[in-house]
Jmol script that loads the backbone (N, CA, C; Angstrom):
load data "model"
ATOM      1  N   UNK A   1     -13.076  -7.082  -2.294  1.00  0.00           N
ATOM      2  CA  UNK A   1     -12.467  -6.084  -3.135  1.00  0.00           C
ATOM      3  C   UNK A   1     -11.420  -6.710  -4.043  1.00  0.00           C
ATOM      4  N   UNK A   2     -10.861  -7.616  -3.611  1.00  0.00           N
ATOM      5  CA  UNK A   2      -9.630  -8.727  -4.673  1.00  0.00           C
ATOM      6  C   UNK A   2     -10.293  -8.915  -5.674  1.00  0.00           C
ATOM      7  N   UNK A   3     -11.805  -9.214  -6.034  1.00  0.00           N
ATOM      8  CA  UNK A   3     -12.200  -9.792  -7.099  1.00  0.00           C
ATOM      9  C   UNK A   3     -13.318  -8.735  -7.843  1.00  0.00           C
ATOM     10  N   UNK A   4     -12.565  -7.326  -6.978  1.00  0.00           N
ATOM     11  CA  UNK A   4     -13.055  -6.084  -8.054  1.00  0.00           C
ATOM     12  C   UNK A   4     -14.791  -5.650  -7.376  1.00  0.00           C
ATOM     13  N   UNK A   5     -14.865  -6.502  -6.200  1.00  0.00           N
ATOM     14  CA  UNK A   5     -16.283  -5.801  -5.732  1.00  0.00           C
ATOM     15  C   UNK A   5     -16.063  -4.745  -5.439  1.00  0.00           C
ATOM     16  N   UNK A   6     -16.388  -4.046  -5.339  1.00  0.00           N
ATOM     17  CA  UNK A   6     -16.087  -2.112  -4.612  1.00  0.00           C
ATOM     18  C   UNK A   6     -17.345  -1.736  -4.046  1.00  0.00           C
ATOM     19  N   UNK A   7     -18.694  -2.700  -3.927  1.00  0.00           N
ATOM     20  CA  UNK A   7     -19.798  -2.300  -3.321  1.00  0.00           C
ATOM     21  C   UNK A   7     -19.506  -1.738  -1.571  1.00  0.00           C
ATOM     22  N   UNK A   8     -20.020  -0.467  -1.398  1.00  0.00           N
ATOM     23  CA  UNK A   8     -19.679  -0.232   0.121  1.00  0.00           C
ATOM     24  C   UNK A   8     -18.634   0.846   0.390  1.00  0.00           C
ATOM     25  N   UNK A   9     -18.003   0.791  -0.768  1.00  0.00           N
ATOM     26  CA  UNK A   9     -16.979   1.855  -0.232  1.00  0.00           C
ATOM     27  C   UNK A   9     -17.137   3.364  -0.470  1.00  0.00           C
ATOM     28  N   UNK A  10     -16.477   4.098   0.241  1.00  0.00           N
ATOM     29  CA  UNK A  10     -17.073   5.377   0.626  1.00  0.00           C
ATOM     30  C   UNK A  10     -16.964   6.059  -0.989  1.00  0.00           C
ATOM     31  N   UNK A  11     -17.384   7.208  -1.336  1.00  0.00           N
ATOM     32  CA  UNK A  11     -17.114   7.459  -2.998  1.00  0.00           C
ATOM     33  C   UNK A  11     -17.977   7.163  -3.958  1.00  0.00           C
ATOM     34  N   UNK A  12     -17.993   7.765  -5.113  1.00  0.00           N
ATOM     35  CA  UNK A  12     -19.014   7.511  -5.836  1.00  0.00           C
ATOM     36  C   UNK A  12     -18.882   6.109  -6.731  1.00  0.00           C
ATOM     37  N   UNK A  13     -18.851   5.948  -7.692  1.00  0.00           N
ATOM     38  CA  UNK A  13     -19.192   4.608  -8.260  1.00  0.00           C
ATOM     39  C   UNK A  13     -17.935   4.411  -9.160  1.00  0.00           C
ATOM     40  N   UNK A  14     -16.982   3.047  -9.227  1.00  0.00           N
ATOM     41  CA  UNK A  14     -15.772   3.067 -10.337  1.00  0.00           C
ATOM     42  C   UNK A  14     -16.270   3.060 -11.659  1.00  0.00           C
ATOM     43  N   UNK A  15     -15.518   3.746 -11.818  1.00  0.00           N
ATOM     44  CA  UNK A  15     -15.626   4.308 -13.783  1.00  0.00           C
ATOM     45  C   UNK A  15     -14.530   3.597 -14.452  1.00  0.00           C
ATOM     46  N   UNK A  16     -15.335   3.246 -15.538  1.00  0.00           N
ATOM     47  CA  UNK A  16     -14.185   2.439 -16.861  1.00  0.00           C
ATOM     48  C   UNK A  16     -13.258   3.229 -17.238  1.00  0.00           C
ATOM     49  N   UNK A  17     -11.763   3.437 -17.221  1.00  0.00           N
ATOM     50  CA  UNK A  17     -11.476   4.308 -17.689  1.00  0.00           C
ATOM     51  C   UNK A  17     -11.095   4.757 -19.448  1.00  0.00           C
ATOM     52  N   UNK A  18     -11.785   3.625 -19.826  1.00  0.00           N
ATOM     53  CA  UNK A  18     -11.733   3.264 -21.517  1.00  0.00           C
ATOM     54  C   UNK A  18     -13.195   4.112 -22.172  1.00  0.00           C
ATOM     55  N   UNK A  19     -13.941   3.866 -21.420  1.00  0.00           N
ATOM     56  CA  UNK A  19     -15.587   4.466 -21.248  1.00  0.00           C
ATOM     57  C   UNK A  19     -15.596   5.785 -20.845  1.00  0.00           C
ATOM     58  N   UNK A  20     -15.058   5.839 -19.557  1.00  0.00           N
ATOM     59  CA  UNK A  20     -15.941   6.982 -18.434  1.00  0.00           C
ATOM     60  C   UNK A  20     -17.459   6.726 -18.363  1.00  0.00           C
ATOM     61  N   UNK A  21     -17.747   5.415 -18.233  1.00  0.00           N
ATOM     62  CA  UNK A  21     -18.945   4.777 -17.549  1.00  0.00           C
ATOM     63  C   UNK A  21     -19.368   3.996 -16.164  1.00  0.00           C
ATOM     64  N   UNK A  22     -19.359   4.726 -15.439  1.00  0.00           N
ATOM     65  CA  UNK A  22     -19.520   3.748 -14.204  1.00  0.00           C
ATOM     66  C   UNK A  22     -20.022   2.305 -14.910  1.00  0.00           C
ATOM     67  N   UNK A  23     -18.879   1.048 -13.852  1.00  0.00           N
ATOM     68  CA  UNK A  23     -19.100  -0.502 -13.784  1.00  0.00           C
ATOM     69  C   UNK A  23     -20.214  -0.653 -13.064  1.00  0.00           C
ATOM     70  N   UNK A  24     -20.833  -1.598 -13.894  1.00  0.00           N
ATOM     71  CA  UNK A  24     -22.172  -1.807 -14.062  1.00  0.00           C
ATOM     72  C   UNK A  24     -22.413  -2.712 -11.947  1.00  0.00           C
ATOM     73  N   UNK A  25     -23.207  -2.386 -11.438  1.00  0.00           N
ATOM     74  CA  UNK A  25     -23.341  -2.707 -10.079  1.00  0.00           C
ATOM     75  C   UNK A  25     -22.387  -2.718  -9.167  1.00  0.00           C
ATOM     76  N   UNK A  26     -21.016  -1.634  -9.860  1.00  0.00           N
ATOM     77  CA  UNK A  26     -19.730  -1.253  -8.732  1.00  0.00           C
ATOM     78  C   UNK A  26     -19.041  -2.548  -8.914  1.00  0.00           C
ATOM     79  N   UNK A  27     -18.888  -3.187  -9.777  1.00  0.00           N
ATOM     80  CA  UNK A  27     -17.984  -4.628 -10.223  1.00  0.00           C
ATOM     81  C   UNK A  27     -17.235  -4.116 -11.029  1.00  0.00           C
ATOM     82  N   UNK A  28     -15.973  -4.318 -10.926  1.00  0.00           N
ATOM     83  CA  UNK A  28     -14.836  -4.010 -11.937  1.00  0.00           C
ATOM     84  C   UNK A  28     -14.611  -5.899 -12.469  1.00  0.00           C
ATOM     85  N   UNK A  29     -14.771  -6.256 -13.880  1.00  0.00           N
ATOM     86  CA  UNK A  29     -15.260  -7.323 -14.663  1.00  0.00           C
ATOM     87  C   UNK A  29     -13.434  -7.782 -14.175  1.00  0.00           C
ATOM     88  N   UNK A  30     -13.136  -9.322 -14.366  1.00  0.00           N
ATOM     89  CA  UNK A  30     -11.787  -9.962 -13.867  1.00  0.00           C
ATOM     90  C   UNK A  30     -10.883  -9.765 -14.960  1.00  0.00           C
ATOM     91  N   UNK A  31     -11.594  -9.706 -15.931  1.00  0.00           N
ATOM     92  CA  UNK A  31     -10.477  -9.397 -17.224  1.00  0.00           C
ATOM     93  C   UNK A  31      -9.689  -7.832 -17.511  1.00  0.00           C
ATOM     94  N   UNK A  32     -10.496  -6.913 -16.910  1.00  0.00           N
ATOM     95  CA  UNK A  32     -10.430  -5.330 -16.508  1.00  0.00           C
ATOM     96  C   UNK A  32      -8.668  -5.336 -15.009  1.00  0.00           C
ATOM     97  N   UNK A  33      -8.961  -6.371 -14.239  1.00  0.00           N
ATOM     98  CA  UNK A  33      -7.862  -6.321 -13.137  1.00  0.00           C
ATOM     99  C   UNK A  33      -6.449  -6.847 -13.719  1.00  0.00           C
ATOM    100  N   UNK A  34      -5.434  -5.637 -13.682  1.00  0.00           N
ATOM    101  CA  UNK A  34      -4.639  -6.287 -13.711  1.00  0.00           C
ATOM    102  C   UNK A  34      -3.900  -6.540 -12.902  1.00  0.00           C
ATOM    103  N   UNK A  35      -2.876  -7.664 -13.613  1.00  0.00           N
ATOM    104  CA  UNK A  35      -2.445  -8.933 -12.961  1.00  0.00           C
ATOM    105  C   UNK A  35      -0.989  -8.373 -11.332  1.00  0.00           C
ATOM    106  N   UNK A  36      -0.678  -7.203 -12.107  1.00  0.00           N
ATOM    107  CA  UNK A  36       0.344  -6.487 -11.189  1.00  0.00           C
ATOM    108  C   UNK A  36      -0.500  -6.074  -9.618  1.00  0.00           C
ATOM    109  N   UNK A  37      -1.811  -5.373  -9.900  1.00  0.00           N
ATOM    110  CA  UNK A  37      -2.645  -5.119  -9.001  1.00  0.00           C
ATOM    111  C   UNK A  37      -3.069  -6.587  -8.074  1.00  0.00           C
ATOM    112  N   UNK A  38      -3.052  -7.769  -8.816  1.00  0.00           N
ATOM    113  CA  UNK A  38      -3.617  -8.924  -8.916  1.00  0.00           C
ATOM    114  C   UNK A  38      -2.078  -9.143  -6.910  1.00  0.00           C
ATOM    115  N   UNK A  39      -1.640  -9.244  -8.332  1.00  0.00           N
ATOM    116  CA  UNK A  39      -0.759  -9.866  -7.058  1.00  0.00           C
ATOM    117  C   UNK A  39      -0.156  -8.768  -5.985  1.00  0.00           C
ATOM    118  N   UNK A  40      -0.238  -7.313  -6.127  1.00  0.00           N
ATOM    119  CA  UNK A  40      -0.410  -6.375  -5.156  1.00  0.00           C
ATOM    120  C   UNK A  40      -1.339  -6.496  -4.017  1.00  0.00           C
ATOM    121  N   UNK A  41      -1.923  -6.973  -4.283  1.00  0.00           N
ATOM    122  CA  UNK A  41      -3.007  -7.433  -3.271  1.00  0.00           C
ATOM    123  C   UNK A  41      -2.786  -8.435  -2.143  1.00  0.00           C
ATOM    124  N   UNK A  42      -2.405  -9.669  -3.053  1.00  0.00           N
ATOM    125  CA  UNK A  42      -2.066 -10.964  -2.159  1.00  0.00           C
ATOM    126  C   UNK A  42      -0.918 -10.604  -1.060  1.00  0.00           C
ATOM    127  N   UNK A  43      -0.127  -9.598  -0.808  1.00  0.00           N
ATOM    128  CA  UNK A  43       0.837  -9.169  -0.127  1.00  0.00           C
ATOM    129  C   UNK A  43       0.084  -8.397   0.923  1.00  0.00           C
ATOM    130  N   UNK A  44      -1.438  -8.174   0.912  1.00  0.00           N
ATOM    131  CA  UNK A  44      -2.291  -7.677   2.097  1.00  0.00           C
ATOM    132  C   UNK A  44      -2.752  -8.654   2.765  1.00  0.00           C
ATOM    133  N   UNK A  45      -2.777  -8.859   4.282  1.00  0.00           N
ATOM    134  CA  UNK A  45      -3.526  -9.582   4.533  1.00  0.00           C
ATOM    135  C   UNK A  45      -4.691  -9.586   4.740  1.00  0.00           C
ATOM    136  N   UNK A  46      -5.672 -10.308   4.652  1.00  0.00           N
ATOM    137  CA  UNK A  46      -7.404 -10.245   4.565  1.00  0.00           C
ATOM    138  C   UNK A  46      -7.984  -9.907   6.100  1.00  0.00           C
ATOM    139  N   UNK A  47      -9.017  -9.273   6.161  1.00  0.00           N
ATOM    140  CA  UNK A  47      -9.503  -8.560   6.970  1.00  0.00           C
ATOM    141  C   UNK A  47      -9.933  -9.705   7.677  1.00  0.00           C
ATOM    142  N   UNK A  48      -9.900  -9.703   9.297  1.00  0.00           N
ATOM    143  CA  UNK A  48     -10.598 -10.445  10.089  1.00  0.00           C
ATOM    144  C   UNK A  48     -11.344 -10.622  11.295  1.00  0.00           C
ATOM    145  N   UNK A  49     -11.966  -8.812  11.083  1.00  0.00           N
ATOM    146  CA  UNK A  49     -12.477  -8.581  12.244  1.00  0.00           C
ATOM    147  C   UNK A  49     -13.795  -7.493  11.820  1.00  0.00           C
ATOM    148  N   UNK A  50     -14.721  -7.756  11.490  1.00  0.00           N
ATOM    149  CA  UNK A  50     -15.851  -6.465  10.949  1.00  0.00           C
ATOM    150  C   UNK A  50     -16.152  -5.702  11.617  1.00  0.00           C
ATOM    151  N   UNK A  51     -15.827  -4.259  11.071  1.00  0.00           N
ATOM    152  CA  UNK A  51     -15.623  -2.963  12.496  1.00  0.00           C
ATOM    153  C   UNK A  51     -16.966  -2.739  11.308  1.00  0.00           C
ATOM    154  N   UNK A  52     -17.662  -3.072  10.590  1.00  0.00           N
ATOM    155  CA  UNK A  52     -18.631  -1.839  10.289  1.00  0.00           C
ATOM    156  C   UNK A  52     -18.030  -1.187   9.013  1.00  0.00           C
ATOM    157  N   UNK A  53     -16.979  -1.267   8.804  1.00  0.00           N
ATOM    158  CA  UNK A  53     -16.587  -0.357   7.520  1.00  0.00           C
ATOM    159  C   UNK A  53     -15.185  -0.516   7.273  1.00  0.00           C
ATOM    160  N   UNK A  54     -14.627  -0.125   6.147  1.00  0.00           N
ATOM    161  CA  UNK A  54     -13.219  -0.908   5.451  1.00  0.00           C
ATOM    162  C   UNK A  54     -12.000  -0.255   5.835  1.00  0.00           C
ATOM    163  N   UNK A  55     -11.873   0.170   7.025  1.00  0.00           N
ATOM    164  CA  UNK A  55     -11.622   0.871   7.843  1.00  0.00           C
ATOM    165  C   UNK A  55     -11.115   0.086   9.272  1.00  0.00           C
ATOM    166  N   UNK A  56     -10.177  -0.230   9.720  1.00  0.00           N
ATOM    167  CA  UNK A  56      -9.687  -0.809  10.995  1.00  0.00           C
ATOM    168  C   UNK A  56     -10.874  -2.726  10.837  1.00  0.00           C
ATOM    169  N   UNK A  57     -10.317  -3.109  10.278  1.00  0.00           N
ATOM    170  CA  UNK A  57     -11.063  -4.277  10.234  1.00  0.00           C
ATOM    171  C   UNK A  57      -9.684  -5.264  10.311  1.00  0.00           C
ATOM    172  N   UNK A  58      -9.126  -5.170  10.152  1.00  0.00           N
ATOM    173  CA  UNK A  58      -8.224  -6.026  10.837  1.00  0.00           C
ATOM    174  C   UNK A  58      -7.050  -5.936  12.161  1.00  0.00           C
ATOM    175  N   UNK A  59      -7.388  -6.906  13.017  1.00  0.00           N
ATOM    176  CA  UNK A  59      -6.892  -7.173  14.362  1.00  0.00           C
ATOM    177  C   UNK A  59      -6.290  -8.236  14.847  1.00  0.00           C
ATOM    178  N   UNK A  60      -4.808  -7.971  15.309  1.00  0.00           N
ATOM    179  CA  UNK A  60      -3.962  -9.123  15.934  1.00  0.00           C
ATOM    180  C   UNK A  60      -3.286  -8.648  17.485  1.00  0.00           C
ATOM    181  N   UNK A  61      -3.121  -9.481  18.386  1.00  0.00           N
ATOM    182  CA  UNK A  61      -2.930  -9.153  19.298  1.00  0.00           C
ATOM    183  C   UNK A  61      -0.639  -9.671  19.159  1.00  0.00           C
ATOM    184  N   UNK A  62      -0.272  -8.620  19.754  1.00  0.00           N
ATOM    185  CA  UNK A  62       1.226  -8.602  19.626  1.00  0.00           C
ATOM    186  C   UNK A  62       1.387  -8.623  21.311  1.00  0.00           C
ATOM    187  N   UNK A  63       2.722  -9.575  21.518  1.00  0.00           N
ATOM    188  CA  UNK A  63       2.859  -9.679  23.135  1.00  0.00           C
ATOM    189  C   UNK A  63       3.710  -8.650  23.299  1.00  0.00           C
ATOM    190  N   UNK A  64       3.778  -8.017  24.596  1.00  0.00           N
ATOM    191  CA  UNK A  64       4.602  -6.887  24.493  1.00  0.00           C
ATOM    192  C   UNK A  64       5.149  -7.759  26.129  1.00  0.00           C
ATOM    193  N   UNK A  65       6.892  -8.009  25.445  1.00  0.00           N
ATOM    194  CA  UNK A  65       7.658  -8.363  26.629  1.00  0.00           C
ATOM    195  C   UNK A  65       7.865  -7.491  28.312  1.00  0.00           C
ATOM    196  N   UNK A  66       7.506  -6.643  28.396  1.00  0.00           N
ATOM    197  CA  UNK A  66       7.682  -5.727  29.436  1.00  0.00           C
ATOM    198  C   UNK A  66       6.854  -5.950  30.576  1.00  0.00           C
ATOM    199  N   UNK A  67       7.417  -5.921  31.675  1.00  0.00           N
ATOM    200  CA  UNK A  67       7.103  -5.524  33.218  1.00  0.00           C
ATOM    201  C   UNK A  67       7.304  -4.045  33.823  1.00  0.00           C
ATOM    202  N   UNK A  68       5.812  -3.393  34.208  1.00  0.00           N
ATOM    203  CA  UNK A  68       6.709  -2.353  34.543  1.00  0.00           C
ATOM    204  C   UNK A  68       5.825  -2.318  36.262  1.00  0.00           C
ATOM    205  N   UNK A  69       6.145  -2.467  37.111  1.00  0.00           N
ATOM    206  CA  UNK A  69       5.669  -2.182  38.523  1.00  0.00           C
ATOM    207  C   UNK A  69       5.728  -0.625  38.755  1.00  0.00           C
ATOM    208  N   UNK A  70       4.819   0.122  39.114  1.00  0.00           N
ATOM    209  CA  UNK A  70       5.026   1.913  39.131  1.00  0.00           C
ATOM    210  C   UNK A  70       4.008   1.993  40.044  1.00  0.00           C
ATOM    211  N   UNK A  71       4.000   3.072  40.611  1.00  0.00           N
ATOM    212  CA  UNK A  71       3.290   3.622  41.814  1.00  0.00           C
ATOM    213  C   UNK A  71       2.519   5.077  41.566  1.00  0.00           C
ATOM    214  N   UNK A  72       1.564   5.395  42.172  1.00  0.00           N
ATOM    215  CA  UNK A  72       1.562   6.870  41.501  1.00  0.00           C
ATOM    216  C   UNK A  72       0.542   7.330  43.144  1.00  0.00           C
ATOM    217  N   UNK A  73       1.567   8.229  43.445  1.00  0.00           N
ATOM    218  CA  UNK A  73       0.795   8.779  44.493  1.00  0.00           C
ATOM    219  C   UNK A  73       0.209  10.777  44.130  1.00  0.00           C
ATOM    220  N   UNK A  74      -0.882  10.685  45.265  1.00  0.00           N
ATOM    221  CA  UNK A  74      -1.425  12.180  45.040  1.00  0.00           C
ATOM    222  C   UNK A  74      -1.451  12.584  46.732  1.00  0.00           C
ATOM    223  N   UNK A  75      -0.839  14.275  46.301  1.00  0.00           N
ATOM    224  CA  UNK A  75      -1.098  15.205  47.809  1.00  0.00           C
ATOM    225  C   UNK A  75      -2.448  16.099  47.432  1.00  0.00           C
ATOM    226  N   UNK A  76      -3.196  16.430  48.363  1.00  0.00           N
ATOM    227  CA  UNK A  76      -4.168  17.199  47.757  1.00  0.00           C
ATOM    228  C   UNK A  76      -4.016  17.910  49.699  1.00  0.00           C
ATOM    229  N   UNK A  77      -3.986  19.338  49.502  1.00  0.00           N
ATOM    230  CA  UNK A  77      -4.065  20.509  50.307  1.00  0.00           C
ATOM    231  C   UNK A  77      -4.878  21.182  50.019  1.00  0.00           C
ATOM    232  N   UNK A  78      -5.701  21.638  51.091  1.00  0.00           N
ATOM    233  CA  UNK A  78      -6.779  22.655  51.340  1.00  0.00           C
ATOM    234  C   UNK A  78      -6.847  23.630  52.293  1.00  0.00           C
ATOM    235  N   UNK A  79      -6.158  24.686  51.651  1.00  0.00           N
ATOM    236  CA  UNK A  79      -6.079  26.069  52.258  1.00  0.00           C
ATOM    237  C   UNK A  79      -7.257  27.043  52.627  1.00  0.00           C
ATOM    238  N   UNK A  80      -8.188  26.643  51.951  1.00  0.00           N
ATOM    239  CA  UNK A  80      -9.323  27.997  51.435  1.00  0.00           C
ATOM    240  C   UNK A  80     -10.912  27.128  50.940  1.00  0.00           C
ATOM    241  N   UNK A  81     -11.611  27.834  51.174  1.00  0.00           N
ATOM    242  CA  UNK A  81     -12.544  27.168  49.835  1.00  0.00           C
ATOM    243  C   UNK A  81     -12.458  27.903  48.291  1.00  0.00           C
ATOM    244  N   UNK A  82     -11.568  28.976  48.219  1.00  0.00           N
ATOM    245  CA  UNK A  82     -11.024  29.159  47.458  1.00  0.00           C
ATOM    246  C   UNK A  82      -9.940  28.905  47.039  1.00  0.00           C
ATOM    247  N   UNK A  83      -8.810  28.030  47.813  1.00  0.00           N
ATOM    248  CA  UNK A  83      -7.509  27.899  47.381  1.00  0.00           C
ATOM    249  C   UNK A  83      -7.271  26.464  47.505  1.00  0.00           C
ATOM    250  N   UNK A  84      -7.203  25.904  46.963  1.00  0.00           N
ATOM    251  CA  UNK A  84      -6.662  24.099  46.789  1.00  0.00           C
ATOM    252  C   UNK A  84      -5.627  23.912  46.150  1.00  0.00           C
ATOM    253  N   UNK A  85      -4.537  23.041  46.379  1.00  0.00           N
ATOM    254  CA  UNK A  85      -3.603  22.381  45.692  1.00  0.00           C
ATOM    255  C   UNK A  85      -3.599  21.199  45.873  1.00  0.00           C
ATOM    256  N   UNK A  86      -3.430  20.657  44.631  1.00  0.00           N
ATOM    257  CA  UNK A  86      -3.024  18.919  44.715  1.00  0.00           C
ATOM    258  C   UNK A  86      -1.221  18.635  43.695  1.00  0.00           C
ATOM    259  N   UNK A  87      -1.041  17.502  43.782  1.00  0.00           N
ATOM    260  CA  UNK A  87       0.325  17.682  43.363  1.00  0.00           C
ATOM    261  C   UNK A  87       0.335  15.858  42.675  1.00  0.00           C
ATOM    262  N   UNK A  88       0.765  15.271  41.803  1.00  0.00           N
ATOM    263  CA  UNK A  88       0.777  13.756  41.769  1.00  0.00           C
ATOM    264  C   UNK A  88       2.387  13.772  41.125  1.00  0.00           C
TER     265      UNK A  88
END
end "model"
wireframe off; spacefill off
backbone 0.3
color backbone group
């Protein structure tokens, strides 16, 4: 998409907005990008994980400092075959 491909993405087709002609095979031409967008971009980092769609495609794993030791207990009582309680 940096170099104006747009093939794939959800939507109908980019339009010139000098024209109102859809770009010819969903290519926006390099002379058409500008340079503000240009370097708007480089401040993304590039996708590095292919989920299938342009959509959650990039993935890093972050350490998360924490220990937590926890317990989790359950009571479960049976009064009835109609009446049960449980409690956690």
């Amino acid at each position: 998409m940096r170099a104006g491909n747009l093939n794939g993405l959800p939507g109908g087709p980019a339009v010139d907005p000098s024209t109102g002609l859809p770009f010819l095979n969903n290519q926006i031409p390099a002379g058409e990008i500008s340079s503000v967008s240009s370097k708007l971009c480089l401040r993304f980092t590039l996708a590095n994980f292919n989920s299938g769609s342009t959509f959650a495609n990039y993935r890093t794993f972050i350490p998360t400092p924490i220990t937590t030791n926890g317990y989790d207990l359950r009571v479960d009582h049976y009064f009835s075959p109609t009446q049960q309680v449980f409690g956690r």
